[in-house]
N, C-alpha and C positions, 0 to 999 in steps of 0.2 A: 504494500500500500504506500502511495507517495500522498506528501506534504504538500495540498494545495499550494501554502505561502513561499513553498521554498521554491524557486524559478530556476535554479541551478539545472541545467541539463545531465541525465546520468544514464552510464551504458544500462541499458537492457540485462536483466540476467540471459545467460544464456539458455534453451531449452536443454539442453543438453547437461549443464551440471544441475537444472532445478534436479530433471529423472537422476540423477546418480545422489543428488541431495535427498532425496526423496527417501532412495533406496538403504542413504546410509539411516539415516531417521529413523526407518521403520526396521533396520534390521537391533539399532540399539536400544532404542525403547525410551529415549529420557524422563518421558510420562510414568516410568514405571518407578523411576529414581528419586522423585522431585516430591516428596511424601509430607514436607512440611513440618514444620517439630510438634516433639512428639512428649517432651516433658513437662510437665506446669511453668518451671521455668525460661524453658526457651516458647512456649505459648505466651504467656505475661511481655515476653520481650517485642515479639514481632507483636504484639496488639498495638504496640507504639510504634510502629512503622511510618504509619500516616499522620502522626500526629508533628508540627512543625513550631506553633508558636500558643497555643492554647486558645487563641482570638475567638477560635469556633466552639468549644468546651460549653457544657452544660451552664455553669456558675453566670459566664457571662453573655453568652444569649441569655440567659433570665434579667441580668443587670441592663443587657441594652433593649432589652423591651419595655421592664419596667419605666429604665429614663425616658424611653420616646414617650411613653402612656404620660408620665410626669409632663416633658414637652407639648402632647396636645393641650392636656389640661389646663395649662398657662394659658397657651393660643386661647383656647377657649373662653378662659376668664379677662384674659387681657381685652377680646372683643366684647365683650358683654358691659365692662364699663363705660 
């Protein structure tokens, strides 16, 4: 799959290694190897994989919703005077 944005021109694979790619793939099985951890501690590890700066975390989606709901509320009082 190519990268709409990326406008770089690039060879073609060729038909001839995808089938020998293919052939190796299927003869080694990496799917078979790739099984994911398998301890509570390497489970606990990768659950933080995705995780980068906490911005999106429970605590503070609740705090910036709160503040917006505070936000209208002003709106809302400040036009009513």
């Amino acid at each position: 799959m190519t990268n709409p944005k990326n406008k770089t021109k690039r060879r073609p694979y060729p038909e001839k290694y995808k089938k020998e790619r293919a052939i190796l793939i299927r003869k080694t099985k990496p799917w078979e190897h790739s099984t994911g951890p398998k301890t509570a501690e390497g489970k606990a590890k990768v659950s933080q994989n995705g995780l980068k700066h906490g911005a999106r975390s429970k605590i503070f989606t609740e705090l910036r919703a709160a503040l917006c709901a505070q936000q209208r509320s002003l709106k809302r009082y400040r036009l009513d005077l």
